[in-house]
NUKOL-127522 format. One line per field, with one value per residue (C-alpha): residue number from 1; chain; residue in three letters; x, y, z. Coordinates in steps of 0.02 Angstrom, whole numbers, padded with zeros to 5 digits. Layout:
i: NUM,...
ch: A,...
aa: ALA,...
X: X,...
Y: Y,...
Z: Z,...
This chain:
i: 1,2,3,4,5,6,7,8,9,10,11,12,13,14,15,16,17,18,19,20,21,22,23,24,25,26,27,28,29,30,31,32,33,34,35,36,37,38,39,40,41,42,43,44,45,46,47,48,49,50,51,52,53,54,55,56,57,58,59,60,61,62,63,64,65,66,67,68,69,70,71,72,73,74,75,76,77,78,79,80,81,82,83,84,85,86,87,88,89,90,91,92,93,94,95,96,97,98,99,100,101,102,103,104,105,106,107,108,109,110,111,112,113,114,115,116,117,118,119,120,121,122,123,124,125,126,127,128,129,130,131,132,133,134,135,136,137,138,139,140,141,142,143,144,145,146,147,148,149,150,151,152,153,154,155,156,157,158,159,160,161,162,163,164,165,166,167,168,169,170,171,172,173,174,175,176,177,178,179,180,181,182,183,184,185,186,187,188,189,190,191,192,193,194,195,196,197,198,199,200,201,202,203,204,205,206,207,208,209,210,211,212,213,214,215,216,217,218,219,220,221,222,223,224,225,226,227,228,229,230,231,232,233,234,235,236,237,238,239,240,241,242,243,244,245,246,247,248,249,250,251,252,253,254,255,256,257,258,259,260,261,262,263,264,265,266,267,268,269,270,271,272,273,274,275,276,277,278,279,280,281,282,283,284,285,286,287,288,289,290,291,292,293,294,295,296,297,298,299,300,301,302,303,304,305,306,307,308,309,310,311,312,313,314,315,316,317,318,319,320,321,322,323,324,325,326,327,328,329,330,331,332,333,334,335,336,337,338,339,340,341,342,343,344,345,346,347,348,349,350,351,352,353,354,355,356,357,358,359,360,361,362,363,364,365,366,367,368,369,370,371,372,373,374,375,376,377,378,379,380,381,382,383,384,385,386,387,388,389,390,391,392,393,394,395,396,397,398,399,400,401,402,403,404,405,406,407,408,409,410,411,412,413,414,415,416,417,418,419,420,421,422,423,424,425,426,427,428,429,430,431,432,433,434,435,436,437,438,439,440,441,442,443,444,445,446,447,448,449,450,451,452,453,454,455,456,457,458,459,460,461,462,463,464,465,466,467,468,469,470,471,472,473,474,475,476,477,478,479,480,481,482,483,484,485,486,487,488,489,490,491,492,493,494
ch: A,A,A,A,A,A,A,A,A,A,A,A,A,A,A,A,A,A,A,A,A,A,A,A,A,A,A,A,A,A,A,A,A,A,A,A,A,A,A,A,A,A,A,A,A,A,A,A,A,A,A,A,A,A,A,A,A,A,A,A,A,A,A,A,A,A,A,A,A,A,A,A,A,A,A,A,A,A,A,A,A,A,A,A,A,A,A,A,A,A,A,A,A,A,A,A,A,A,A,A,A,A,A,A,A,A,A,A,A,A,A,A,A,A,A,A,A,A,A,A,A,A,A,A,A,A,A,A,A,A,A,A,A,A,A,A,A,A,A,A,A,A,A,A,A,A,A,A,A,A,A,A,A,A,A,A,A,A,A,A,A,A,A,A,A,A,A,A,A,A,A,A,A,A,A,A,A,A,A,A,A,A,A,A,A,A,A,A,A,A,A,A,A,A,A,A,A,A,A,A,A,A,A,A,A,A,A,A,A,A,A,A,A,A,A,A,A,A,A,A,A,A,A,A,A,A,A,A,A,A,A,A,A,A,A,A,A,A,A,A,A,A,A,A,A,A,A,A,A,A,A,A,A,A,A,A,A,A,A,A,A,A,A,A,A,A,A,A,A,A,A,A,A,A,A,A,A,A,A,A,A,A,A,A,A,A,A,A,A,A,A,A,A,A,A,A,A,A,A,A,A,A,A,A,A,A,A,A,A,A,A,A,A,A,A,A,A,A,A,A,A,A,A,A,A,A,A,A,A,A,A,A,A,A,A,A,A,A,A,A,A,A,A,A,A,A,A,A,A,A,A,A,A,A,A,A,A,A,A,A,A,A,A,A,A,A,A,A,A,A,A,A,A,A,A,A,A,A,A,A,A,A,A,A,A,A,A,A,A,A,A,A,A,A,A,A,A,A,A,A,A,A,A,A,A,A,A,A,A,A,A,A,A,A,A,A,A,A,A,A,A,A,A,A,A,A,A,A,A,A,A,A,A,A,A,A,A,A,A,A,A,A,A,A,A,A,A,A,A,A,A,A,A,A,A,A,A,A,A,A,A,A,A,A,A,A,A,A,A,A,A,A,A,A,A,A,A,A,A,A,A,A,A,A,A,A,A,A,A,A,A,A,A,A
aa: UNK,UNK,UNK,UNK,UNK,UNK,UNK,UNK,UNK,UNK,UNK,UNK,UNK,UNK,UNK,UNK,UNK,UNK,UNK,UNK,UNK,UNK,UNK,UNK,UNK,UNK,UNK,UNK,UNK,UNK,UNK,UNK,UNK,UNK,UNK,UNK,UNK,UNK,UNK,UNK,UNK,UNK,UNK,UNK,UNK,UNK,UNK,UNK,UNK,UNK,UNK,UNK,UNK,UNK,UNK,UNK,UNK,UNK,UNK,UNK,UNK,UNK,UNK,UNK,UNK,UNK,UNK,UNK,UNK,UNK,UNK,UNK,UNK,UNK,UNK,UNK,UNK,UNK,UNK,UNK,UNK,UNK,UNK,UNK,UNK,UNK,UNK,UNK,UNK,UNK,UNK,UNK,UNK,UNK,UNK,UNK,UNK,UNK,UNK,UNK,UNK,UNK,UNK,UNK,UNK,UNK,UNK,UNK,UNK,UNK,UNK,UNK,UNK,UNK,UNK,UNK,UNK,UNK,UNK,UNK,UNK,UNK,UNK,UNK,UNK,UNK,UNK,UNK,UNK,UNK,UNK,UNK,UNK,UNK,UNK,UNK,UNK,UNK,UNK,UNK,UNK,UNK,UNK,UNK,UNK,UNK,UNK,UNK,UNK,UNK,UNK,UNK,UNK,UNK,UNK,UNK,UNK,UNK,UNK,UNK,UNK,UNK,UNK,UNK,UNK,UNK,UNK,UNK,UNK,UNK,UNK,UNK,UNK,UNK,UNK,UNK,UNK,UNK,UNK,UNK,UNK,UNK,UNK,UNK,UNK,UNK,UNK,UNK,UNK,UNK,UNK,UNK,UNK,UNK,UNK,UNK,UNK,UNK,UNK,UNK,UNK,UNK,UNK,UNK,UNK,UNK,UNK,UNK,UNK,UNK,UNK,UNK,UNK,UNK,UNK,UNK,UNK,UNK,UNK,UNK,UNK,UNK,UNK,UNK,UNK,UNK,UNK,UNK,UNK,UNK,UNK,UNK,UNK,UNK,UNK,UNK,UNK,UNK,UNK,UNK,UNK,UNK,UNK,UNK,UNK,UNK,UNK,UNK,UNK,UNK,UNK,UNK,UNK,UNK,UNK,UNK,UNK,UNK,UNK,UNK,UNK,UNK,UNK,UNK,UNK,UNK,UNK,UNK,UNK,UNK,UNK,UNK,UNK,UNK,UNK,UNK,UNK,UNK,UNK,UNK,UNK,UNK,UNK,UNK,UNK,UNK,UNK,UNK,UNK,UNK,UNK,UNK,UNK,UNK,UNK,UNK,UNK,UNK,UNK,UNK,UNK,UNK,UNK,UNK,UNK,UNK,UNK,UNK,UNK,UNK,UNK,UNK,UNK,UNK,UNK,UNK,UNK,UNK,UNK,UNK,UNK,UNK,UNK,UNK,UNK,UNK,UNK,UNK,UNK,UNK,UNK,UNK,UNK,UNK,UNK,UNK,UNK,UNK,UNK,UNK,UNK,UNK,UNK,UNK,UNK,UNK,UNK,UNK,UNK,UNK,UNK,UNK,UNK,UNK,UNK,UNK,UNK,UNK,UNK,UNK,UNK,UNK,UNK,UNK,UNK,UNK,UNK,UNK,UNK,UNK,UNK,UNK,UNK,UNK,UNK,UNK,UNK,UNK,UNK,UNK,UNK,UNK,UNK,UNK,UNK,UNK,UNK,UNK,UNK,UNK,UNK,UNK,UNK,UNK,UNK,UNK,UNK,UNK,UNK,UNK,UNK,UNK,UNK,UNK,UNK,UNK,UNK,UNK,UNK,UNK,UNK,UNK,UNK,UNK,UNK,UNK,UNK,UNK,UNK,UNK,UNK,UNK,UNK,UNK,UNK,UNK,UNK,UNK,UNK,UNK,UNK,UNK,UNK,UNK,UNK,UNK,UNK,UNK,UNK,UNK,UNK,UNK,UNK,UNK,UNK,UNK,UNK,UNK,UNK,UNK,UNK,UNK,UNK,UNK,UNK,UNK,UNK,UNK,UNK,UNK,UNK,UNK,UNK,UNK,UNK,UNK,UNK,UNK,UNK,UNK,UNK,UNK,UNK,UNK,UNK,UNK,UNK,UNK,UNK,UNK,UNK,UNK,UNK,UNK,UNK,UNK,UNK,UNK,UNK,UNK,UNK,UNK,UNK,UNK
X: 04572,04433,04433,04321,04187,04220,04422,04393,04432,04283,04367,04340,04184,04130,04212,04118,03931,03976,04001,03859,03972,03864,03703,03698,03564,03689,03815,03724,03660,03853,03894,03733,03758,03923,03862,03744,03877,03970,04099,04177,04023,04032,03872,03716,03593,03531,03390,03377,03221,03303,03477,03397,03267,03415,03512,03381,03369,03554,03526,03396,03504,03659,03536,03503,03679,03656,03726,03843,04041,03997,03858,03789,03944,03904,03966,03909,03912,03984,03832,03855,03781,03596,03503,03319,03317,03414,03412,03540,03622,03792,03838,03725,03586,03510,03471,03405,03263,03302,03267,03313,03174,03317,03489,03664,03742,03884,03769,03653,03824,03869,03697,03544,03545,03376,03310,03294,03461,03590,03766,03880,03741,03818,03719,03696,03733,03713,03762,03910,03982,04071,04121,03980,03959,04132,04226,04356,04525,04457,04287,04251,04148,03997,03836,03798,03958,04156,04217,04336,04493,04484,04664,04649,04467,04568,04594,04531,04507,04547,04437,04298,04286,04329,04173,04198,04376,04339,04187,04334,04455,04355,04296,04115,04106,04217,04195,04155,04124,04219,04231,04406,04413,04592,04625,04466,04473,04658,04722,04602,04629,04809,04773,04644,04796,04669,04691,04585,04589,04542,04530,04543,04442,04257,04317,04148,04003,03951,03781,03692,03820,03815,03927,04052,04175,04116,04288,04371,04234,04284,04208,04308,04315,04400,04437,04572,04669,04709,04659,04478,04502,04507,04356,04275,04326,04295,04106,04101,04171,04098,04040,03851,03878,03667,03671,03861,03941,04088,04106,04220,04173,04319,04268,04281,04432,04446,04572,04623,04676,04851,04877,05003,05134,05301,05385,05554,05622,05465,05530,05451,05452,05519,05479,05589,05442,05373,05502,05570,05578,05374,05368,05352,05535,05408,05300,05453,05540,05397,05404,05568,05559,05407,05516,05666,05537,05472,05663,05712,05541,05641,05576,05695,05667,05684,05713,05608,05531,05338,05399,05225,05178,05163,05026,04912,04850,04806,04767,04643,04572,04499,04441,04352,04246,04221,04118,04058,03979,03908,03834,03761,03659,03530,03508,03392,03235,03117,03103,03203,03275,03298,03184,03167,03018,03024,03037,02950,02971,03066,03245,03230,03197,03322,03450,03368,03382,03556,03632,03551,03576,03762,03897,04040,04159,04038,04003,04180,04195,04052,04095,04276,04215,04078,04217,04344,04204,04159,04169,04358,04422,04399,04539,04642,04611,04518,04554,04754,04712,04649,04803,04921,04811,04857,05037,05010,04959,05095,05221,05143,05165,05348,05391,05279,05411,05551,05431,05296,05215,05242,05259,05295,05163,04989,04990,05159,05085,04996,04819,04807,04715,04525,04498,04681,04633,04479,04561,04662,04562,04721,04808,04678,04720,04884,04887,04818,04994,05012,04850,04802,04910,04845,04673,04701,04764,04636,04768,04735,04803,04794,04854,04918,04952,05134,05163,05134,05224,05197,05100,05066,04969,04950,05059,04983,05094,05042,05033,04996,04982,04951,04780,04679,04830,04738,04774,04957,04948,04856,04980,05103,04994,04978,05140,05182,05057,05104,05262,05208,05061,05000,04859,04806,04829,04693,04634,04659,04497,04409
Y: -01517,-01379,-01248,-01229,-01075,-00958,-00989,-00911,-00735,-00654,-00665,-00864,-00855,-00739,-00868,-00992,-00902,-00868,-01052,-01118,-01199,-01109,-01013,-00857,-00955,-01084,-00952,-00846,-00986,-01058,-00888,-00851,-01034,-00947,-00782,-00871,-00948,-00802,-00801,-00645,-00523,-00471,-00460,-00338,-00398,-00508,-00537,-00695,-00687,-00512,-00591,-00734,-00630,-00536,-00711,-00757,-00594,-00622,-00800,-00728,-00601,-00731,-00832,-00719,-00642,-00478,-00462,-00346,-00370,-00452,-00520,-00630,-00623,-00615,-00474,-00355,-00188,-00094,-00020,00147,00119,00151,00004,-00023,-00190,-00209,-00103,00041,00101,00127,00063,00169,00145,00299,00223,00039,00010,00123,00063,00201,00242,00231,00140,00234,00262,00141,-00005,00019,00051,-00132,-00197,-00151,00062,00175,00137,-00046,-00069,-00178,-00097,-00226,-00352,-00401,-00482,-00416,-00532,-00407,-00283,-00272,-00203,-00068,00083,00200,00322,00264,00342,00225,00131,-00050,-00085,-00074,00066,-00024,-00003,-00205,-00256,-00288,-00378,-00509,-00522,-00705,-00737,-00697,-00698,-00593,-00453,-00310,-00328,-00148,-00004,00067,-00041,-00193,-00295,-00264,-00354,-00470,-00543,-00544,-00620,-00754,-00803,-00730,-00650,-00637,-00443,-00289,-00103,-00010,00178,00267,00446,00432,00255,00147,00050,00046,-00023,-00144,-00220,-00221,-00284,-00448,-00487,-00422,-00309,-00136,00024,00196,00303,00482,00603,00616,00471,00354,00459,00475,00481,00383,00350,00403,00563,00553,00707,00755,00823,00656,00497,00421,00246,00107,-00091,-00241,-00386,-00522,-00457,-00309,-00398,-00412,-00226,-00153,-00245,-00182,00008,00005,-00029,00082,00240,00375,00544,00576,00773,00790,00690,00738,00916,00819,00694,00724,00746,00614,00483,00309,00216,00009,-00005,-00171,-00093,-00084,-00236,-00302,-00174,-00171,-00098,-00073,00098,00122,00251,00202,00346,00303,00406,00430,00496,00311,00227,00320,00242,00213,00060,-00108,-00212,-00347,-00230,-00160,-00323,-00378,-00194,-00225,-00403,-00333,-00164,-00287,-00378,-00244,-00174,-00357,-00325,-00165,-00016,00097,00145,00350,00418,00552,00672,00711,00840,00869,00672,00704,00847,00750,00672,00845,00923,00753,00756,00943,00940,00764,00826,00994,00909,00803,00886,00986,00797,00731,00873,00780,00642,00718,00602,00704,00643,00459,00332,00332,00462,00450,00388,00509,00695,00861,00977,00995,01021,00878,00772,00822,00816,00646,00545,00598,00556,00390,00343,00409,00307,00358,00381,00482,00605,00642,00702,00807,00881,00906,00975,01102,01168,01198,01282,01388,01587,01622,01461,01439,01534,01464,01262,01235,01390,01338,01164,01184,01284,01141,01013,01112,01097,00927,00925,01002,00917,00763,00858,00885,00704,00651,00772,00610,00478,00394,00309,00321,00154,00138,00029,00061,00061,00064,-00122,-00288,-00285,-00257,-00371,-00317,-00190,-00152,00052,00062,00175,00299,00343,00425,00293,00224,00411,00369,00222,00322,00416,00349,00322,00509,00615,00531,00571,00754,00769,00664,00544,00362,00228,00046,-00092,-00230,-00402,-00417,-00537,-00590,-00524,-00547,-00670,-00734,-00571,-00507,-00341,-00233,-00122,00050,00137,00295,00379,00564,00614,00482,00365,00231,00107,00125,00076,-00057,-00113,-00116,-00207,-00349,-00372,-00399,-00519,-00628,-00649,-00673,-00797,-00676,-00628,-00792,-00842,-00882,-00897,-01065,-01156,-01047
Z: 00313,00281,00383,00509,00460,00615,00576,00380,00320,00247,00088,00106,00167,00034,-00101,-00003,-00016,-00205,-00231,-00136,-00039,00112,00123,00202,00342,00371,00418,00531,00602,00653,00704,00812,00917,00941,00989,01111,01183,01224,01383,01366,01374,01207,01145,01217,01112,00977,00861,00790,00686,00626,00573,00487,00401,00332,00285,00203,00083,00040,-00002,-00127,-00196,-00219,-00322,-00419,-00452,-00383,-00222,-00135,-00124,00042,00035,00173,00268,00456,00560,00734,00757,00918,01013,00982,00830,00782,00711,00680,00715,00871,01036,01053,01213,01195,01346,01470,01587,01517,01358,01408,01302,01178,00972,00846,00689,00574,00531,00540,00365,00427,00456,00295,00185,00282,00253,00146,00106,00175,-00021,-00012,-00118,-00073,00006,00051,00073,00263,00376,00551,00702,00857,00944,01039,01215,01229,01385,01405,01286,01217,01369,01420,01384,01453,01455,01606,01600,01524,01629,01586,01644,01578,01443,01471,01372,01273,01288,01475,01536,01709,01601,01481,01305,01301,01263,01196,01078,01198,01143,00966,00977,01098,00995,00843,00937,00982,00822,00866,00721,00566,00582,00692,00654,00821,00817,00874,00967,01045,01009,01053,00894,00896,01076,01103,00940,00998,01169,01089,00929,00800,00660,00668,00560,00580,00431,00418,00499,00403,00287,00357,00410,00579,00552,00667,00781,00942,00978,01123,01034,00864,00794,00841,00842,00678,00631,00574,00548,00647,00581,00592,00439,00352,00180,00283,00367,00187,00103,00250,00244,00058,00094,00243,00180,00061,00069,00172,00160,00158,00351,00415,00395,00445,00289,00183,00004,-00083,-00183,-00108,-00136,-00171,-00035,-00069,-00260,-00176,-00066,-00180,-00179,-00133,00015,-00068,-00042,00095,00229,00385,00538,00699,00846,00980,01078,01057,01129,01308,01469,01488,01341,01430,01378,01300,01172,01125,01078,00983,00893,00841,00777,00672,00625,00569,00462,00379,00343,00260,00135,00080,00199,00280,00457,00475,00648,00675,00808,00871,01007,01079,01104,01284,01261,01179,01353,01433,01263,01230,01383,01386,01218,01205,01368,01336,01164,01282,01411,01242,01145,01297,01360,01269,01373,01489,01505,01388,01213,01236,01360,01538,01640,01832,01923,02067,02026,02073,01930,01777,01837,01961,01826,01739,01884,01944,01770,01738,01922,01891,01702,01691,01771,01848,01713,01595,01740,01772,01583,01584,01743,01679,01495,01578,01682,01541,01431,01586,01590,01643,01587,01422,01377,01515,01446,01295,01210,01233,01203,01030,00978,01058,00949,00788,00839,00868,00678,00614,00704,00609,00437,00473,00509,00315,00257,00297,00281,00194,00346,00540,00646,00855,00985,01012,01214,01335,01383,01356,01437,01617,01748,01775,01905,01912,01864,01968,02092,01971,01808,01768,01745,01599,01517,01537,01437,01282,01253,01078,01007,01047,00947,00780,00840,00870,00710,00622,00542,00486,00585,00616,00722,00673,00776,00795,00915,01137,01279,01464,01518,01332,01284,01121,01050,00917,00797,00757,00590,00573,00391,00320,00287,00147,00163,00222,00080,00114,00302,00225,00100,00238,00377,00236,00159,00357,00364,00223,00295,00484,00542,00711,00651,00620,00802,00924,01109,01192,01178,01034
């Protein structure tokens, strides 16, 4: 039986635009009727003349034989992304309305480049939903209301990236771009049974996408496998030194180049630091069963310390403000976005179209990151901070001494009910413990479906690498998935 479009990897449905098996229309039309059927509140906004308009130019350059690796493969991009074509507001009040000049390098790489010429010749379906300004662990934080989790439409898909997998999981798309700052491409791929990567620190440019903390954002794909994750990361990567100071000048890699090798003799870090008292009984038995897998493909499980796991919280969570408080100073109702209707000079306006464009969550952190960078604290918190966060580094380095790739759980849980957190923010923070110390350092990682726990809710695996070893994590997320079938697995009803 042929497989219905949404259910194919975008290697198939590449094979299947190659072979004119599809058009490029045909597909975004299937996955538009899908989009507009949305349940789970994935999607912000769509475009339908846009998306076609842009089918249609793939179907041109397939006939003629000079497409992109992807071309006219559907996918959506997280709204934190700029885009010509389609609104941008990353979540916030204070930027309804708002359509950018220009495309971010991630979506032209994806799409069609500034020049005209083809990137990966992707087609855009929408934008997607996502916690304001990227600032949360559930999306719930979005000014136009939560995501729902597909496999449970009672809770989160996770966060910030919540709509990104959601829309994923629920075979809304074939692919989503998500960006990760202390885990928000990470956990709620884990929480929604997708897989989702985030490469190295300045690996994909961030260009165009909207800052929440500039040394951490880092953009990076979703997708149901990592075969699809690395086609993906190979077209969104690159150097863009003349836009971002932060990109890193390495050539791009082909990281599916290494998708067939072996894991015999692999040493595979174990944390102790992952696995205390705080992991739920159920992650942790589906970490295992996916640790004993690996082990009978020929890795070796290490034991190994991170000593300063339990810093990263407090460390993340005066640094990521303090850049904050510094990136969004620019929302202030002069040049773009929200401004206030009723104001008597300049500083009320200013005061006045902040109090009502930022939500609650967003004004905590730049409250919390202008008092860390104020005079007589800075040495006190983020001073201290940053010299924790190049322990936190090290402490990494030590442990790639013993072992070639680092594996534990993405989040302590499954997903958590909707409005369970509403009370205690802290508690959201919490809930970052393991995602965060890769981020601080920069580090690659990934997370990979491994299985459901309570309440039939999907675990993730994490894998964390050393700096550029993104292919490996790779490698290892897909010799996994040849030999396991979760990634393949699907809401009730989808």
């Amino acid at each position: 039986m042929t497989k219905a479009l949404h259910d194919q990897s975008l290697t198939e449905l590449s094979t299947a635009l190659q072979t004119k098996q599809v058009s490029a229309v045909e597909l975004a039309q299937h996955f538009l009727a899908r989009a507009k059927a949305d349940t789970t509140g994935s999607f912000l906004a769509l475009n339908e003349d846009a998306t076609l308009a842009q089918a249609k130019a793939s179907d041109a350059r397939l006939a003629a034989g000079n497409g992109g690796c992807l071309e006219g493969v559907p996918l959506a991009h997280k709204d934190v992304f700029v885009t010509r074509e389609f609104p941008t507001t990353a979540g916030s009040k204070i930027l309804s309305g708002y359509r950018s000049p220009f495309d971010a390098t991630v979506v032209q790489k994806l799409g069609t480049l500034a020049d005209g010429s083809v990137g990966a010749g992707m087609v855009t379906l929408g934008k997607l939903n996502c916690d304001e300004f990227a600032m949360g662990s559930s999306n719930e934080n979005s000014a136009y209301g939560a995501v729902k989790n597909p496999w449970d439409a009672t809770r989160i898909p996770g966060g910030s990236s919540g709509g990104s997998a959601a829309a994923v999981a629920a075979r809304l798309t074939p692919a989503a771009t998500g960006t990760d700052t202390g885990g928000s491409i990470r956990q709620p791929a884990s929480f929604c049974g997708i897989t989702g990567i985030k490469p190295t620190y300045g690996r994909a440019s961030r260009y165009g996408m909207i800052a929440y903390a500039s040394s951490l954002d880092q953009a990076g794909p979703m997708a149901r496998s990592a075969e699809d994750c690395a086609l993906l990361l190979s077209a969104m990567c690159g150097p863009d030194l003349d836009r971002d100071s932060t990109s890193l000048d390495v050539p791009t890699d082909n990281f599916s180049a290494q998708l067939g090798d072996s894991l015999q003799g692999l040493r595979i870090g174990i944390p102790k630091e992952f696995f205390g008292d705080g992991l739920a009984a159920d992650v942790r038995t589906a970490i295992d069963a996916a640790l004993n897998t690996l082990q009978a493909q020929g890795a070796k499980l290490v034991p190994i310390t991170l000593p300063r796991t339990e810093l990263a919280i407090p460390v993340y969570y005066i640094i990521a403000p303090a850049e904050a408080s510094s990136n969004l100073s620019r929302f202030d109702g002069v040049k773009f976005g929200h401004r206030a209707k009723d104001y008597t000079d300049l500083v009320s306006m200013y005061k006045k179209t902040r109090a009502e464009g930022f939500g609650e969550e967003v004004k905590r952190r730049i409250m919390t990151g202008a008092y860390v960078l104020s005079h007589g604290y800075y040495d006190a918190y983020y001073l201290q901070a940053q010299k924790i966060r190049r322990m936190i580094a090290d402490d990494f380095q030590r442990a790639f001494a013993e072992c070639d790739v680092i594996a534990g759980p993405v989040a302590p849980t499954v997903a958590w009910q909707l409005g369970n957190n509403a009370s205690d923010p802290l508690a959201d923070y919490l809930a970052d413990i393991f995602t965060l110390p890769a981020s601080l350092a920069g580090l690659p990682g990934m997370s990979v479906p491994v299985g459901f726990g309570e309440g039939g809710m999907p675990v993730g695996m994490q894998l964390i690498g050393n700096y550029l070893q993104e292919a490996r994590l790779l490698n290892v997320a897909h010799q996994y998935q040849l030999n396991t079938d979760f990634h393949n697995a699907k809401p009730e009803g989808v």
